[in-house]
C-alpha positions as CSV (number, residue, x, y, z in Angstrom):
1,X,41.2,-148.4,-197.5
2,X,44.5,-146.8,-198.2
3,X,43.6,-143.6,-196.3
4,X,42.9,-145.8,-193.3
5,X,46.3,-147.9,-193.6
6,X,48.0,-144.7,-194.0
7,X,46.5,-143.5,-191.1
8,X,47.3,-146.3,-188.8
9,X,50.9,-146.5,-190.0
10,X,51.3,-142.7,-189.7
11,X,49.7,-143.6,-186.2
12,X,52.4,-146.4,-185.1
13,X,55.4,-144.2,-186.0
14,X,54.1,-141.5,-183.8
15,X,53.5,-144.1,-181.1
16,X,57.0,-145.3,-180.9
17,X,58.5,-141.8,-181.0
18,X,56.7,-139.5,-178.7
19,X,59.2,-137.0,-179.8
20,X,58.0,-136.4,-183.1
21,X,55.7,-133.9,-184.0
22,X,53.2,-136.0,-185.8
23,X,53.0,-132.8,-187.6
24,X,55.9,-133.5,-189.7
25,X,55.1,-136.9,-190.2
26,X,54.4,-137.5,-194.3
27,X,53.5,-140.1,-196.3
28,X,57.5,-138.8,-197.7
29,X,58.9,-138.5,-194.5
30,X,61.8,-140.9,-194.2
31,X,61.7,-144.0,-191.6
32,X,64.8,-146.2,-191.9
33,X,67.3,-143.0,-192.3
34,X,65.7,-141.1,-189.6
35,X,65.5,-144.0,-187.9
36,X,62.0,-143.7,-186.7
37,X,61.8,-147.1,-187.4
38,X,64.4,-149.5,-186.4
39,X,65.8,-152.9,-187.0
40,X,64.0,-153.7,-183.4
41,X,60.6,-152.6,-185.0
42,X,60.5,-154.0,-188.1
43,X,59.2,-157.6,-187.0
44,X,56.0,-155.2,-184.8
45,X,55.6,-153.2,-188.3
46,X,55.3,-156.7,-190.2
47,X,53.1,-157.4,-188.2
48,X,50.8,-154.3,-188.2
49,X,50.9,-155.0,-191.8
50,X,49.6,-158.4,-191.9
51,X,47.1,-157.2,-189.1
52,X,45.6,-154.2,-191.8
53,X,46.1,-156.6,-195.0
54,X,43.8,-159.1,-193.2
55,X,46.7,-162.0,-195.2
56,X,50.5,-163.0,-193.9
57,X,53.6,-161.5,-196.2
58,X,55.3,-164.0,-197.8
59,X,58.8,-163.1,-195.8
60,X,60.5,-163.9,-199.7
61,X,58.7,-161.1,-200.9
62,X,60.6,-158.6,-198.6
63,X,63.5,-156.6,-200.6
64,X,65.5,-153.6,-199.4
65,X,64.1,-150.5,-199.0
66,X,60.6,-152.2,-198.2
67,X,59.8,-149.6,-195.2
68,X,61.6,-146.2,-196.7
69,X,58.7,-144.4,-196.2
70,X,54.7,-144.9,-195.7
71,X,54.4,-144.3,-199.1
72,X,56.5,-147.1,-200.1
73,X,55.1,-149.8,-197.6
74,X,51.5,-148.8,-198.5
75,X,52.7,-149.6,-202.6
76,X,54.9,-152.8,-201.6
77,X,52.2,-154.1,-199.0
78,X,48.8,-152.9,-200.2
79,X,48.7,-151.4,-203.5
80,X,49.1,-153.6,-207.2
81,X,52.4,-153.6,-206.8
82,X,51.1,-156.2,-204.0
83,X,49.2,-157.8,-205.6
84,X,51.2,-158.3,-208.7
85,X,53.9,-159.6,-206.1
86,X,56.1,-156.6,-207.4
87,X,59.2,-155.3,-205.2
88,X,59.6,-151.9,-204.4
């Protein structure tokens, strides 16, 4: 499952910046900084998320540094750190 959520988040960054090679895209590649994802996307992201966990996110569960990078929403949304209710 991971591969595939990686995928489809790698996917919705490219969407929103046509821009972007999705090339350079990583799992590493920084969203907030580079701000390939914004404030104004965060709520759509949250709600990809929810969509590919198949389950809501508990909005008290959300800490800074949540979306850094694919990597780190794929650990703080769908990994153990998930499901042990873990912040990243």
């Amino acid at each position: 499952m991971s591969a595939e959520v990686r995928t489809a988040l790698r996917e919705w960054v490219a969407v929103r910046n046509p821009d972007l090679d999705p090339a350079t895209l990583t799992d590493q590649t920084p969203l907030i900084s580079t701000r390939l994802v914004t404030s104004l996307h965060v709520v759509e992201l949250l709600l990809l998320i929810e969509e590919l966990r198949a389950a809501p996110v508990d909005p008290r569960s959300l800490a800074p540094g949540a979306f850094t990078d694919i990597d780190t929403i794929v650990r703080a949304f769908f990994g153990q750190d998930a499901a042990a209710g873990v912040r990243p």
